[in-house]
N, C-alpha and C positions, 0 to 999 in steps of 0.2 A: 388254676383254680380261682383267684385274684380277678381274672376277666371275667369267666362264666358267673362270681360272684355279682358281680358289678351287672351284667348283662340280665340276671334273673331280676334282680333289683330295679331295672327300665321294667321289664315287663310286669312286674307286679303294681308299678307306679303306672304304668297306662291302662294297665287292666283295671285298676283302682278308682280312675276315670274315666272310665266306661257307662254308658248308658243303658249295661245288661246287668241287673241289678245282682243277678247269680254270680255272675261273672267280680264284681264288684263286692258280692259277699268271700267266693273263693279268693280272691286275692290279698283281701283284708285278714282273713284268719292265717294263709300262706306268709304274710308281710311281719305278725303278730310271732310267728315262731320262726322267724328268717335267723336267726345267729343260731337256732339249733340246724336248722336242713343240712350243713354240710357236715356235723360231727361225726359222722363214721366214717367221713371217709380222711376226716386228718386228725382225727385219735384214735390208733391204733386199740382194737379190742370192742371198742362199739359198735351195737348192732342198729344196725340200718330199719329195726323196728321195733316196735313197744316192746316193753320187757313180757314174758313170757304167759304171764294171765292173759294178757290183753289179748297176745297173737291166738291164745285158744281160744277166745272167745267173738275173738275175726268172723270163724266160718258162721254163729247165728248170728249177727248182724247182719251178714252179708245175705242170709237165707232168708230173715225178716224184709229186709229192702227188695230183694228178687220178689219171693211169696207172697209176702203178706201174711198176716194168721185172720182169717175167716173168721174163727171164733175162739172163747176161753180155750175150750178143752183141745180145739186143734195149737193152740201157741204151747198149753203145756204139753203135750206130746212132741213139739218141736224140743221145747227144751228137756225133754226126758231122752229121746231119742239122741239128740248133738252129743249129752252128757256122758251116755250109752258109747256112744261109736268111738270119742274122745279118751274118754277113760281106758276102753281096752285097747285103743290102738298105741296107749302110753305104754302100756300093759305086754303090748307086742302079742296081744289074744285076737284070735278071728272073732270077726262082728256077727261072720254068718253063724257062726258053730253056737257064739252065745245066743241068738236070737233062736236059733232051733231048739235050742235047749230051753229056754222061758217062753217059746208060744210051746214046744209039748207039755212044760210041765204046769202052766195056764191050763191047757184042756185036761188033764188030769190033775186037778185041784192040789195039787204037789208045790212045793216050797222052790221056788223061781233057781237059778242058778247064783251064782254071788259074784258079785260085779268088781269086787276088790278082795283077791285074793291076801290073804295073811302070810308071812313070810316070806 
């Protein structure tokens, strides 16, 4: 562990002095949290990523950087829709079953299905 430590340590330092200025941003934020990178794997019990908000909120990140949002109403639709699929997959509820249910009851002006069931 002790060597690989030492060895990411070179390469964050010549990366740092690079003349790719990206390159030189990634390794400067990498260098900035260097004594946390190896804590899960030698404190037992630590997870190897953000505590738990964070990791649900990974996938719209990751879908705004892929995507993009064209406009207001399509970003709020991304975030209604992640929140959607999110929520009941905690839930252990199908996405598809709910989504049939809130576009039938959409077109019969009828009261949507409930996204957090009570007890």
């Amino acid at each position: 562990m002790v060597g690989l430590s030492l060895a990411l340590l070179e390469v964050l330092g010549a990366g740092a002095r690079s003349r790719d200025r990206k390159l030189v941003r990634c390794c400067r934020r990498l260098w900035s949290v260097y004594p946390a990178l190896g804590t899960f794997v030698v404190v037992e019990g630590a997870e190897p990523t953000n505590h738990h908000a964070e990791r649900v909120q990974r996938r719209a990140v990751l879908w705004r950087r892929t995507f993009g949002c064209p406009s207001a109403a399509g970003c709020r639709f991304v975030e209604r829709i992640l929140t959607v699929v999110r929520s009941l997959r905690l839930q252990e509820r199908s996405v598809v079953q709910f989504l049939q249910q809130a576009v039938a009851a959409h077109r019969s002006a009828s009261p949507g299905p409930k996204l957090v069931l009570k007890g």
